[in-house]
C-alpha positions as CSV (number, residue, x, y, z in Angstrom):
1,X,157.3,40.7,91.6
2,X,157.2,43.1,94.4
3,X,161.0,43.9,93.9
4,X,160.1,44.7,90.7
5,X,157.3,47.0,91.1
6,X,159.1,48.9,93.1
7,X,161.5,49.7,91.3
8,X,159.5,50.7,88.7
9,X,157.6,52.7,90.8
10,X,160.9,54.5,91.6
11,X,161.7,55.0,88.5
12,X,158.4,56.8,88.0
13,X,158.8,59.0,90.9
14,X,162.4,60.1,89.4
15,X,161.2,60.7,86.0
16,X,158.0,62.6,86.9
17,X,155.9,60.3,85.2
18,X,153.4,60.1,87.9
19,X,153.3,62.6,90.8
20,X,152.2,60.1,93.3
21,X,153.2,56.3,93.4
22,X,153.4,54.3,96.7
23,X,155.5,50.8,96.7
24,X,153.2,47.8,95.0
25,X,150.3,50.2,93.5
26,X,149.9,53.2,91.3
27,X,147.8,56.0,91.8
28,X,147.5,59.5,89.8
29,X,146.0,62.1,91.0
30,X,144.4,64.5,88.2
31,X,146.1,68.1,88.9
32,X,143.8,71.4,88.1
33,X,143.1,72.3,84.4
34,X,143.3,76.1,85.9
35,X,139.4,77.1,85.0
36,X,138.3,76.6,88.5
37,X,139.0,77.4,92.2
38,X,140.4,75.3,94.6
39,X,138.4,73.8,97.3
40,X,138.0,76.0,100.4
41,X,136.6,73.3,102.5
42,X,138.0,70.1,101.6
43,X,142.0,68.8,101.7
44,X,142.3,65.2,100.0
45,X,145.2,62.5,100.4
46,X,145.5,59.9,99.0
47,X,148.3,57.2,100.4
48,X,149.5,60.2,102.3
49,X,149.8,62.5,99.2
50,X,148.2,65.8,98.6
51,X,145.4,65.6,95.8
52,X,143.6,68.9,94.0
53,X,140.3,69.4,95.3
54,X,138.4,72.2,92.5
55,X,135.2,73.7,93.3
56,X,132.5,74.3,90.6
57,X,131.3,77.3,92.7
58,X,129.6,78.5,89.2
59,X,126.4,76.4,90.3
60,X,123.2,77.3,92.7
61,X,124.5,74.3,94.7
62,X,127.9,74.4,94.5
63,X,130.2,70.8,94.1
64,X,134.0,69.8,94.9
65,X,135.9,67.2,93.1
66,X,138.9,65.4,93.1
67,X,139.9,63.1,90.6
68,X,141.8,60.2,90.7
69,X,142.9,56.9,88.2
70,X,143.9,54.2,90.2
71,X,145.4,50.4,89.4
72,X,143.1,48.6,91.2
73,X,145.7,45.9,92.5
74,X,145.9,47.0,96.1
75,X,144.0,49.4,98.2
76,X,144.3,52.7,98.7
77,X,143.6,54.7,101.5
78,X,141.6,58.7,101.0
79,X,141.8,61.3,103.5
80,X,139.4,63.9,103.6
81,X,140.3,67.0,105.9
82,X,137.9,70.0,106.9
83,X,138.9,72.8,109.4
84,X,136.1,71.7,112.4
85,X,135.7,68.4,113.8
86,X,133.5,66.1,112.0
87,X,130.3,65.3,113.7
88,X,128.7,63.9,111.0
89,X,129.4,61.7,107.2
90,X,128.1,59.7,104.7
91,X,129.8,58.1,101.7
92,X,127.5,57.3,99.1
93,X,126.9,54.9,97.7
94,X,125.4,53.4,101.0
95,X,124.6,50.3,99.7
96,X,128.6,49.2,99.2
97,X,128.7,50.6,103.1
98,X,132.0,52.1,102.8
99,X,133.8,51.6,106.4
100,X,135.0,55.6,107.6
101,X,137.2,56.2,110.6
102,X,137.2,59.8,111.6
103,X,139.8,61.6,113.8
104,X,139.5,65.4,115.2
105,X,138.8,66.5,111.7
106,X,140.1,64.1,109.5
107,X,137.7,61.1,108.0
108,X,139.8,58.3,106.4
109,X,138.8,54.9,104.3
110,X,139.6,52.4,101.9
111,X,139.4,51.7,98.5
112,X,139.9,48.5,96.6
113,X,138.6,49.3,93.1
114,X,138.0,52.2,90.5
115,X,134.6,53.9,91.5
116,X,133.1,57.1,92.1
117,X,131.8,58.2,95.7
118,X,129.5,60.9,96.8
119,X,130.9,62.5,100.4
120,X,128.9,64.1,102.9
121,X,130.6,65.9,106.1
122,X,129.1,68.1,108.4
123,X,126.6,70.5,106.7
124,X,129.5,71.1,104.3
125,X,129.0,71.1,100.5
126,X,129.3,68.1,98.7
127,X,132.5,66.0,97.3
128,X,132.9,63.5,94.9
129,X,135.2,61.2,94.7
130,X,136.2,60.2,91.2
131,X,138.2,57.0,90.6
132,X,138.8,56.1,87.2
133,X,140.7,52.7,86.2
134,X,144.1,54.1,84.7
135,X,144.4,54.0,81.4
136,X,146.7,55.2,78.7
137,X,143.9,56.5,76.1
138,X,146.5,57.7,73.8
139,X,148.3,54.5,73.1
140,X,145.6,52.7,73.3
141,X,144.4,54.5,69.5
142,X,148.0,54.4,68.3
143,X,146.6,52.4,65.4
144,X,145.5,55.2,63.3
145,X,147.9,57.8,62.9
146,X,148.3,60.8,65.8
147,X,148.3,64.7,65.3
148,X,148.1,67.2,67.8
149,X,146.1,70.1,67.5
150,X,148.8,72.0,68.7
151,X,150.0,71.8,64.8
152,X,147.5,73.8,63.5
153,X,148.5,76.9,66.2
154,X,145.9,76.7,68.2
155,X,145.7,79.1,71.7
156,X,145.5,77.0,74.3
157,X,145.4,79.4,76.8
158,X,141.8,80.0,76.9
159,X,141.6,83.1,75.6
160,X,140.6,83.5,72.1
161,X,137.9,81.1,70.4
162,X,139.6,78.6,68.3
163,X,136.2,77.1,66.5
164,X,137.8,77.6,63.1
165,X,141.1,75.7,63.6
166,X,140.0,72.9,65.5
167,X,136.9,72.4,62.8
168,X,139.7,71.9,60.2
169,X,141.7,70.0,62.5
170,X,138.5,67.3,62.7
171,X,138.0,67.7,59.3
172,X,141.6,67.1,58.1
173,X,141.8,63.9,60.6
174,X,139.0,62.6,59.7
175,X,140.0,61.6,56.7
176,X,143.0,60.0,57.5
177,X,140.9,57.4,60.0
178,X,143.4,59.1,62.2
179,X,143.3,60.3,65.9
180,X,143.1,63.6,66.6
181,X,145.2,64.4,70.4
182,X,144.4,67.2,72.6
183,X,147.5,67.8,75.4
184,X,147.3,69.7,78.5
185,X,145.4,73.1,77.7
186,X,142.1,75.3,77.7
187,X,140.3,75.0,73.9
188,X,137.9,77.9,73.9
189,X,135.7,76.9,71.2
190,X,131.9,77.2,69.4
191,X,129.9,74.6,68.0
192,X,132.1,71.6,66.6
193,X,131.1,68.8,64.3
194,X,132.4,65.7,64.9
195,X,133.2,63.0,61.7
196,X,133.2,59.7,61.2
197,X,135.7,57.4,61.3
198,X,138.0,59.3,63.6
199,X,139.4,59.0,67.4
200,X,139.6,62.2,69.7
201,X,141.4,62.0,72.4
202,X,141.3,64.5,75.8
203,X,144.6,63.8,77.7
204,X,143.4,64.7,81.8
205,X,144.5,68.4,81.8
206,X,142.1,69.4,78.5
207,X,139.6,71.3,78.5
208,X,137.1,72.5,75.6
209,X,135.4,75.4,76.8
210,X,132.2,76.4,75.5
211,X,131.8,79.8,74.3
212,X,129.1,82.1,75.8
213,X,127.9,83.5,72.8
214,X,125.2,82.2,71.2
215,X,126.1,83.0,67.6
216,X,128.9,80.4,68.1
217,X,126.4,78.1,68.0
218,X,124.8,77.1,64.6
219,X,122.7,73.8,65.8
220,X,122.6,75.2,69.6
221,X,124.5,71.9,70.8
222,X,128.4,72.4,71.9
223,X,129.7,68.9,70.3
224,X,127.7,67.9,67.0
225,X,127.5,64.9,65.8
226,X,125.3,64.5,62.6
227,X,125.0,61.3,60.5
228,X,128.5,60.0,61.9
229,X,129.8,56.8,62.5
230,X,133.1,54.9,63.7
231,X,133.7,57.7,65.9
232,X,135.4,58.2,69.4
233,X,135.9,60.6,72.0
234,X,138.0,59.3,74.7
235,X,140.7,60.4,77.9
236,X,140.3,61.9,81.1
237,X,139.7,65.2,79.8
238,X,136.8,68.0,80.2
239,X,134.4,69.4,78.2
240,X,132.8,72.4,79.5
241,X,129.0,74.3,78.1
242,X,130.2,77.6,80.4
243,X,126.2,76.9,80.8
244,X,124.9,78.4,84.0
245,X,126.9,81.5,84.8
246,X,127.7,82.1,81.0
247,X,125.6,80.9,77.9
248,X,122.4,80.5,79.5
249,X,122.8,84.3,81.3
250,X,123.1,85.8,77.2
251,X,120.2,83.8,76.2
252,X,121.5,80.3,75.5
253,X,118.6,78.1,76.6
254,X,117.9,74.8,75.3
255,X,121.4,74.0,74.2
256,X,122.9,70.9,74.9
257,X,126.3,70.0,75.4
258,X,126.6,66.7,73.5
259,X,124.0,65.8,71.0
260,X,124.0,63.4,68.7
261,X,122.0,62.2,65.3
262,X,121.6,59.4,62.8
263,X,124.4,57.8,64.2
264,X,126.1,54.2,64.8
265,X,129.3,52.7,66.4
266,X,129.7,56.1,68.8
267,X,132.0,55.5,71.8
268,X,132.6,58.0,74.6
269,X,134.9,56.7,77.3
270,X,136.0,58.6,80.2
271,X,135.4,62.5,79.6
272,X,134.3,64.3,82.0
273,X,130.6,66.9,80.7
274,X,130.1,69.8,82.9
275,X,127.6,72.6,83.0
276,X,125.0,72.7,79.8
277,X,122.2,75.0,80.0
278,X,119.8,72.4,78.8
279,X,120.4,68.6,78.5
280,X,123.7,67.5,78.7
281,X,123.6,64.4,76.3
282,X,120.8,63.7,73.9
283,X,121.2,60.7,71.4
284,X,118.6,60.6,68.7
285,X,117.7,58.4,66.0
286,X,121.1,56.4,66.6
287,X,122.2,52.9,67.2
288,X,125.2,51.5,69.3
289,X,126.2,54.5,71.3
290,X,128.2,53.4,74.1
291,X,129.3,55.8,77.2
292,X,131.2,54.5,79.8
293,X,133.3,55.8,82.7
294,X,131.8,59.2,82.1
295,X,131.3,62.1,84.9
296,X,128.3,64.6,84.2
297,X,128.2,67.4,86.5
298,X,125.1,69.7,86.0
299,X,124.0,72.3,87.7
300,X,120.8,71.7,90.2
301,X,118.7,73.8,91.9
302,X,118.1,74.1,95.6
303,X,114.3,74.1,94.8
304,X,112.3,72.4,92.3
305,X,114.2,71.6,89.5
306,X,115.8,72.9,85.9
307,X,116.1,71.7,82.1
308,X,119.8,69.9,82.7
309,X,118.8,66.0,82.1
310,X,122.1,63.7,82.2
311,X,121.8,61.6,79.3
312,X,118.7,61.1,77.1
313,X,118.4,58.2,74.5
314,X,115.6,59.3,72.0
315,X,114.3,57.1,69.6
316,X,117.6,55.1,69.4
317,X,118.4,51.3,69.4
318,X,121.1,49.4,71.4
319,X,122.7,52.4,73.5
320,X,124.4,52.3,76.6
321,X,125.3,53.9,79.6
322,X,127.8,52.1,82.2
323,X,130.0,53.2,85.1
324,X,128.8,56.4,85.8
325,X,128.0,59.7,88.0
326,X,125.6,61.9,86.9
327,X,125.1,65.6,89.2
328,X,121.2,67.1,87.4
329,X,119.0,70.0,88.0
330,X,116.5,67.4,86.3
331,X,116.3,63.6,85.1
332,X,119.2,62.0,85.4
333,X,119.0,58.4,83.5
334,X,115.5,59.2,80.5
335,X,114.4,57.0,77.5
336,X,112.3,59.2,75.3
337,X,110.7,59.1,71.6
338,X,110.4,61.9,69.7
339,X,111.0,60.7,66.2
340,X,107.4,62.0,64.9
341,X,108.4,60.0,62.0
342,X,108.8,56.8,63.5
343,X,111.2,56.0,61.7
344,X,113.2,54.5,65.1
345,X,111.6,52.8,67.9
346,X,113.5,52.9,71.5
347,X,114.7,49.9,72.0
348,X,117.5,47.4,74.1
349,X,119.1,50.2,75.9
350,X,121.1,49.9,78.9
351,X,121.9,51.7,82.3
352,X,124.5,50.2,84.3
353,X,126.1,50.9,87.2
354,X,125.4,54.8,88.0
355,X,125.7,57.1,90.8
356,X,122.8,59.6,90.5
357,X,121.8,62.9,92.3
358,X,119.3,65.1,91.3
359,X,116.2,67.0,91.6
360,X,113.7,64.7,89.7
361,X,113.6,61.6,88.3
362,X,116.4,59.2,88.9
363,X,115.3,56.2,86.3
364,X,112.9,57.5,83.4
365,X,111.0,56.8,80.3
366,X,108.8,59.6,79.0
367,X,107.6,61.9,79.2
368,X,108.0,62.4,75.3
369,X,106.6,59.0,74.0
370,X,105.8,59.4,70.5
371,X,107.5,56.6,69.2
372,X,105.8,53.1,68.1
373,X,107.1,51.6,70.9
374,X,109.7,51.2,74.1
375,X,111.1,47.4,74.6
376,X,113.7,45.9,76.2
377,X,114.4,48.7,78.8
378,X,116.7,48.2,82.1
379,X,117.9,50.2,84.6
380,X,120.4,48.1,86.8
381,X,122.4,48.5,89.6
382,X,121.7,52.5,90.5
383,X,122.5,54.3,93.4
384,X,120.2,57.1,94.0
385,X,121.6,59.5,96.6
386,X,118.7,61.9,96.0
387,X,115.7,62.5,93.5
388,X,112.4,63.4,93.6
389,X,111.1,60.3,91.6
390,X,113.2,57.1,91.7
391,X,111.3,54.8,88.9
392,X,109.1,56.4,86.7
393,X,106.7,55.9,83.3
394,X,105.3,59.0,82.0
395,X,103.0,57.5,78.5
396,X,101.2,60.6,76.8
397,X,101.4,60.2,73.6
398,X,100.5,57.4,71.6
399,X,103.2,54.1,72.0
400,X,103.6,50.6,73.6
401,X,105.7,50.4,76.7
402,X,106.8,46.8,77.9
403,X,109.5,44.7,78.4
404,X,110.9,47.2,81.4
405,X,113.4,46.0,84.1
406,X,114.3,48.2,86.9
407,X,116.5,45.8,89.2
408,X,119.0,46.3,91.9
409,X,118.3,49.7,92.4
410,X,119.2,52.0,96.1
411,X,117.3,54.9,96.9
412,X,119.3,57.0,99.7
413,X,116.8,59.7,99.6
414,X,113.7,61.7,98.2
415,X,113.9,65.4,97.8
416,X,111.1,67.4,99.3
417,X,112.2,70.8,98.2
418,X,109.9,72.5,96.1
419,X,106.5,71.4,94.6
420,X,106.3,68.6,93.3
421,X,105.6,65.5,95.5
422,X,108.1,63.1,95.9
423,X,107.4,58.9,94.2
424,X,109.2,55.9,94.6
425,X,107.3,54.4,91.4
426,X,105.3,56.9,89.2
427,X,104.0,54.8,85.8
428,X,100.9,56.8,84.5
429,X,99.4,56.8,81.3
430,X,97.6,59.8,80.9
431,X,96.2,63.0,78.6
432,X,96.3,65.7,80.8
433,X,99.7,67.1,81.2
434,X,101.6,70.1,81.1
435,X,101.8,69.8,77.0
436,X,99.4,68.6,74.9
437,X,98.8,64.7,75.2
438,X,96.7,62.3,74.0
439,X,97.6,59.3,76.6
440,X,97.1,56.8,73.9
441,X,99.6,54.2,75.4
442,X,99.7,50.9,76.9
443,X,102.4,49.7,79.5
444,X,103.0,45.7,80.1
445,X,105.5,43.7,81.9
446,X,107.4,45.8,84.2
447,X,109.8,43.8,86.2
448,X,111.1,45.9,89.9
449,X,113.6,43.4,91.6
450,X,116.1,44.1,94.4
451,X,114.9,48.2,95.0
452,X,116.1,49.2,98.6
453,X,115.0,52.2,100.0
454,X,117.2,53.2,102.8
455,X,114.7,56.2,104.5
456,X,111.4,56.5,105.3
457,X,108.9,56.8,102.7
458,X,106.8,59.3,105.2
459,X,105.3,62.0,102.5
460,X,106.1,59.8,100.0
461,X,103.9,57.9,97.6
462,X,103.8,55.7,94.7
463,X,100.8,55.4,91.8
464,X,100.6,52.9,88.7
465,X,97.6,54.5,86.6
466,X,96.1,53.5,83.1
467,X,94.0,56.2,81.3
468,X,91.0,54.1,80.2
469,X,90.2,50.3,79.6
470,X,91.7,50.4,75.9
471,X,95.0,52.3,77.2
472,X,96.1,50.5,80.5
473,X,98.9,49.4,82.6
474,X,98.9,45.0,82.5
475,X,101.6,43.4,84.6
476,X,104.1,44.8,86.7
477,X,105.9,42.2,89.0
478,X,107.1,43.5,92.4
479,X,110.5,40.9,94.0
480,X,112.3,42.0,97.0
481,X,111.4,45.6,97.3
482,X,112.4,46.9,100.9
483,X,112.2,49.8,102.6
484,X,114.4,50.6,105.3
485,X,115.3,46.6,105.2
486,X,112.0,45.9,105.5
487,X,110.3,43.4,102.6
488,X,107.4,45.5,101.3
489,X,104.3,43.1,100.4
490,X,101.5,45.2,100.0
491,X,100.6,48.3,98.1
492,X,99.5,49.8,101.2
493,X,103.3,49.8,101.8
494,X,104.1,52.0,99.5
495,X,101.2,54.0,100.0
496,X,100.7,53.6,96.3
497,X,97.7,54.5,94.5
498,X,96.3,52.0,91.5
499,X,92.9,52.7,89.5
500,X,91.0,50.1,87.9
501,X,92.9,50.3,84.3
502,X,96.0,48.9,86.1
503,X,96.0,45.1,86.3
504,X,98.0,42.4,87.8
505,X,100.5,44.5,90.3
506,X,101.6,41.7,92.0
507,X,104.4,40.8,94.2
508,X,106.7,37.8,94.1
509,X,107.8,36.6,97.7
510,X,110.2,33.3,97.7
C-alpha cells in the first residue's frame, strides 16, 4: 500500500497535479486568486513546503489566511514563521489544546484531521488556518451535464462586469439540470439570481467579485436566490461583496452577500464569503438549507461592533450550519423571525461545529422575534475565541421560545472594547429596546450542558429576565458549566442577575 502511494504521489508531483505531496499523504495548498496581498508577517509550511499566506488588509482589523485541503490519513506538520522571536501563541480552538513547539521564530505543530484554526503570535495580527477535507467538487456533480462559463466569453480578468453573461449562463444551465463550472479566474459581477435545479461549481482559484456600484444591485443582495430549489453552490472557491473598502464607501448599506427566499433542498458546501456590508447570509422563509465546510470572513471593528452577522436563519425550518469559521463585526451564529406573516415558524435548526470570532453575540436568537414561535434550537460544539455575548435570547416581540440547547460550547474570551457590557448568558424578554417592542414572549426549557469558560468572568455578568408574570422565562437547566475548570453551581457564580418572572434556573450536578 505504501509502495503504491508513493508512487502515485510521484506521479502527481511529475504531472503538476498537486504542488505539494509528501510520501503516504496528500496535501494542497490553495495558491493566491491574485485580488489580495501577500502576508507581510506570516511565512507558512506545510510538510516543509511553502504555502500562500494573503492578507485581507481591506478590514479595520486586518486577517491572514492560508488555505489548505488535506487527506486526513496521516498527519501533517504547519510551520508558521514571523521575523522576531516568538514570545507568545495561542492556537484556537483551546479546547482541542493543539501541542506548539516554537524555535527562534518559528512555531511548529501537528495536524491529524481537516479543521480550521485561529493563530495568535506575538501582538501580531491574526491567522487562520483553513483545512478543508480534499475533495474533487467537480466530479463529484459529473451527473448532470458540465459547461464552463468560459463558453459564453466571459472576462475573467476582473476587469469588466460580466453580470449579463453569467445571468444567461445560470439561466441557460438551469434548464438542463446541468452544472454550471467556474475555473481559475476573477468574475466581476452585479446581483445574480440563482435557479433551481442546477449545480455551481467554484474550482479553488475563482473568485466572484462584487461590484461596488449600487445600481448593480436590483434586490441589494450579491447572490439571489428567490423561490429556488434543488440547487448547489459548491468548491473551494471565493465569493467576494467588495463590502467595506468598496460598496459600503458609495452607499451600499444593508446588502448582503448571500440571501436567500422561499426556498428548499439548498446546499452550499465549501465556498469561501468574504466582506458584505451588511449580513453575510440571511435564509428566510426556507426549508432544508444546508451549509457546511464554509469560511465567512467579515469585517469587525476594533470597537463596539458593525451590521456584518455570519449567517442568519429567519423564519425557516430544518437549516443547518456545520464545520465552520465565521470572522463578524456582529453576531455570528442568529435565529430570527421576521415573517410578519407568520406564514413560517423557526424551527429544528442546527449549529455544529463552528469556530467563531466576533464583536457580539457568539450564539443567538432574536432580537427580531416576530414569528409564532422558536423550537427545537441547538447550538453544539462552538468554539468562541472572542464575543461580547456567548449565549443569548433577546424576545421582543410577540412568540414562544423553548426547546433550546446550547451544549458543548468554549468561550476563550469576552471582548470589553466599546460599550456594551460583556454576558456569558443574556435571555431577556423585554419591551424596551432600541426599536419598538412589545416583549410579548415566553421562553421555556433551555438546556446549557458542557459550557467552559476558559478566562475570568471579572466585569462580566449574566441575567435571565421575564417582562411580567404572563410573559416569563420557566426552566432553564444548568449541567457542567465551568469557568476556568471550575464547576459553577450557583448563580452567584456567574454573577447573574434573575427577577421574579424567571422560574426554575436550576443546576444539575451528578
Amino acid at each position: 500500500m505504501f509502495y503504491m502511494r508513493y508512487l502515485t504521489s510521484v506521479l502527481f508531483l511529475f504531472l503538476g497535479i498537486l504542488p505539494l505531496v509528501s510520501f503516504g499523504q496528500e496535501v494542497y495548498t490553495i495558491k493566491a486568486i491574485g485580488d489580495l496581498p501577500l502576508s507581510d508577517q506570516f511565512q507558512v509550511r506545510v510538510n516543509g513546503q511553502a504555502a500562500t499566506v494573503e492578507k485581507l488588509e481591506k478590514f479595520d482589523v486586518p486577517i491572514h489566511y492560508t488555505r489548505i485541503t488535506y487527506d486526513g490519513e496521516e498527519p501533517m506538520t504547519i510551520e508558521i514563521k514571523i521575523d522576531n522571536p516568538i514570545e507568545y501563541y495561542s492556537i484556537s480552538p483551546k479546547r482541542k489544546q493543539f501541542e506548539g513547539q516554537v524555535k527562534d521564530h518559528v512555531l511548529s505543530f501537528s495536524l491529524h484531521e481537516p479543521t480550521y484554526l485561529l493563530v495568535k503570535i506575538n501582538r501580531l495580527e491574526e491567522l487562520f488556518i483553513l483545512v478543508d477535507k480534499m475533495q474533487d467538487y467537480k466530479s463529484d456533480t459529473s451527473k448532470g451535464s458540465l459547461t464552463d462559463i468560459m463558453d459564453y466569453q466571459v472576462d475573467n480578468t476582473g476587469k469588466s462586469i460580466e453580470t449579463a453573461k453569467i445571468q444567461k449562463a445560470i439561466d441557460d444551465v438551469s434548464r438542463t439540470n446541468g452544472v454550471l463550472y467556474f475555473p481559475a479566474g476573477i468574475y466581476k459581477t452585479g446581483e445574480l439570481n440563482m435557479r433551481s435545479n442546477i449545480s455551481v461549481v467554484l474550482s479553488e482559484g475563482a473568485l466572484l467579485s462584487g461590484s461596488e456600484d449600487v445600481k448593480d444591485y436590483t434586490d441589494k443582495s450579491l447572490i439571489r436566490l428567490d423561490n429556488v430549489s434543488n440547487f448547489r453552490l459548491l468548491g473551494y472557491g471565493i465569493i467576494d461583496g467588495s463590502g467595506w473598502s468598496g460598496l459600503r464607501s458609495n452607499g451600499g448599506t444593508g446588502f448582503h452577500l448571500l440571501y436567500a427566499s422561499d426556498c428548499n433542498d439548498i446546499l452550499i458546501d465549501g465556498v469561501m464569503f468574504r466582506d458584505p456590508s451588511f449580513w453575510n447570509t440571511r435564509v428566510y422563509r426556507s426549508r432544508n438549507v444546508h451549509l457546511k465546510n464554509i469560511k465567512i470572513l467579515n469585517n469587525r471593528p476594533y470597537e463596539n461592533w458593525t451590521n456584518t452577522d455570519g449567517v442568519d436563519f429567519d423564519s425557516s425550518v430544518d437549516c443547518s450550519v456545520t464545520h465552520a469559521v465565521i470572522h463578524a463585526g456582529d453576531d455570528n451564529l442568529v435565529v430570527k423571525g421576521l415573517d410578519k406573516e407568520r406564514l413560517f415558524a423557526s424551527e429544528n435548526i442546527l449549529f455544529d461545529d463552528v469556530l467563531t470570532v466576533s464583536n457580539s453575540a457568539a450564539t443567538k436568537i432574536g432580537t427580531e422575534t416576530g414569528v409564532e414561535y422558536f423550537k427545537n434550537i441547538t447550538f453544539r460544539n462552538i468554539d468562541v475565541v472572542k464575543c461580547k455575548r456567548a449565549l443569548v435570547i433577546n424576545a421582543y416581540d410577540s412568540t414562544r421560545v423553548e426547546n433550546i440547547k446550547f451544549e458543548n460550547i468554549f468561550v476563550e474570551e469576552f471582548d470589553f472594547n466599546g460599550t456594551e457590557s460583556p454576558r456569558l448568558i443574556d435571555f431577556e424578554i423585554t419591551d424596551k429596546s432600541w426599536r419598538e417592542c412589545v416583549g410579548n414572549c415566553t421562553i421555556n426549557n433551555v438546556r446549557i450542558n458542557n459550557v467552559h469558560v476558559g478566562c475570568g468572568l471579572q466585569q462580566v455578568t449574566s441575567q435571565i429576565l421575564g417582562k411580567n408574570k404572563e410573559f416569563g422565562v420557566d426552566g432553564v437547566y444548568i449541567h457542567n458549566l465551568k469557568v476556568q475548570n471550575k464547576e459553577i453551581h450557583s448563580l452567584s457564580d456567574l454573577n447573574m442577575k434573575v427577577n421574579e418572572f424567571a422560574k426554575r434556573i436550576i443546576f444539575i450536578n451528578k
